[in-house]
C-alpha positions as CSV (number, residue, x, y, z in Angstrom):
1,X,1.9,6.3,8.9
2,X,2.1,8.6,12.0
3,X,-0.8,10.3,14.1
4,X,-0.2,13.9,12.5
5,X,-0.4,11.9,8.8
6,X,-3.7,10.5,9.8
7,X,-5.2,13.5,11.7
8,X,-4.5,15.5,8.5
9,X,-6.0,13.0,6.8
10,X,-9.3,13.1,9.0
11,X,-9.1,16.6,8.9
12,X,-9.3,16.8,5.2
13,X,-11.9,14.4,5.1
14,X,-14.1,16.2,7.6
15,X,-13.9,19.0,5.7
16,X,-15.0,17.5,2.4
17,X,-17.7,15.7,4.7
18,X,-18.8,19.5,5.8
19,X,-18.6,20.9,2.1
20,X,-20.9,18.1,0.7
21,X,-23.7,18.2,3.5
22,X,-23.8,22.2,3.3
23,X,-24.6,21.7,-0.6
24,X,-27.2,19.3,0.6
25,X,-28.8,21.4,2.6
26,X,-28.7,24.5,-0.1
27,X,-30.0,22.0,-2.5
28,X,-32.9,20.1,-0.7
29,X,-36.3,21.2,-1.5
30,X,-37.9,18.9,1.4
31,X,-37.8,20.5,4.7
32,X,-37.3,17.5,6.4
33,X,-34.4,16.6,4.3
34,X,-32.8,19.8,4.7
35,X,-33.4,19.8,8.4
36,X,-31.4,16.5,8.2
37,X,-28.4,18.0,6.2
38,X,-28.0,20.9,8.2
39,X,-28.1,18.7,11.5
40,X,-25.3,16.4,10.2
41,X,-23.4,19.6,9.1
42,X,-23.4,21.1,11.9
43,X,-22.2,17.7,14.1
44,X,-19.5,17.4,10.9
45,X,-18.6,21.4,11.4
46,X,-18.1,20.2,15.5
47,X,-15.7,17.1,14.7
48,X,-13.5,19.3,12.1
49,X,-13.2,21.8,15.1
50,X,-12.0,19.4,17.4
51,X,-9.9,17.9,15.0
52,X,-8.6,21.2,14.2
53,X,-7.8,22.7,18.3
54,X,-5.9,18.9,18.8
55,X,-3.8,19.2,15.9
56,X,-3.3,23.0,16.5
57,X,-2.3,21.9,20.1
58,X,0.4,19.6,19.1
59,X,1.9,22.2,16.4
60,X,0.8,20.5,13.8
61,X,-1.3,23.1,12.3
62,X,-0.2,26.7,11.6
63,X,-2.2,29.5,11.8
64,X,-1.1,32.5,10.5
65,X,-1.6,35.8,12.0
66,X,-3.2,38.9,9.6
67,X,-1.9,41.9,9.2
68,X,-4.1,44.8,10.0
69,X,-3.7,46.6,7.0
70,X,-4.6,43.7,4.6
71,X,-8.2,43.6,6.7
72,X,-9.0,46.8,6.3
73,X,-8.1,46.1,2.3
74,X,-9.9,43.3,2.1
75,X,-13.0,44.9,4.2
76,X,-13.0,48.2,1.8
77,X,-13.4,46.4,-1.5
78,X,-16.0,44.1,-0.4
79,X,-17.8,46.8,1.2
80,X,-19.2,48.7,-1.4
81,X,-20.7,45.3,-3.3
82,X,-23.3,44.5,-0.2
């Protein structure tokens, strides 16, 4: 296995990490509990970022660039639901 095989792999398990501690912290009813959720998601949200800027660094993560036009779309038919 190489390194870009196993950062994808951390990367996609840092994000699963993220997705279950953020519906911990919706779904605690103990403020101490939450308080504990949302600390470890936010440390979680940190390592998927760095995860994220190394792999992006080493071109092994593609970001794609927006179009202006599709924004504005996007913008304008979620605009008038708020």
């Amino acid at each position: 296995m190489d390194d870009k095989s196993i950062m994808e792999g951390m990367l996609l398990t840092s994000k699963g990490v993220c997705d279950l501690y953020l519906h911990g912290s919706m779904e605690s009813s103990n403020p101490d509990v939450h308080k504990v959720f949302c600390t470890a998601l936010n440390e979680s949200m940190c390592m998927q970022d760095t995860l994220y800027k190394k792999m992006s660094e080493k071109g092994w993560y593609q970001q794609q660039n927006v179009q202006q036009q599709y924004m504005q779309q996007v913008k304008q038919k979620f605009s008038g639901n708020m």
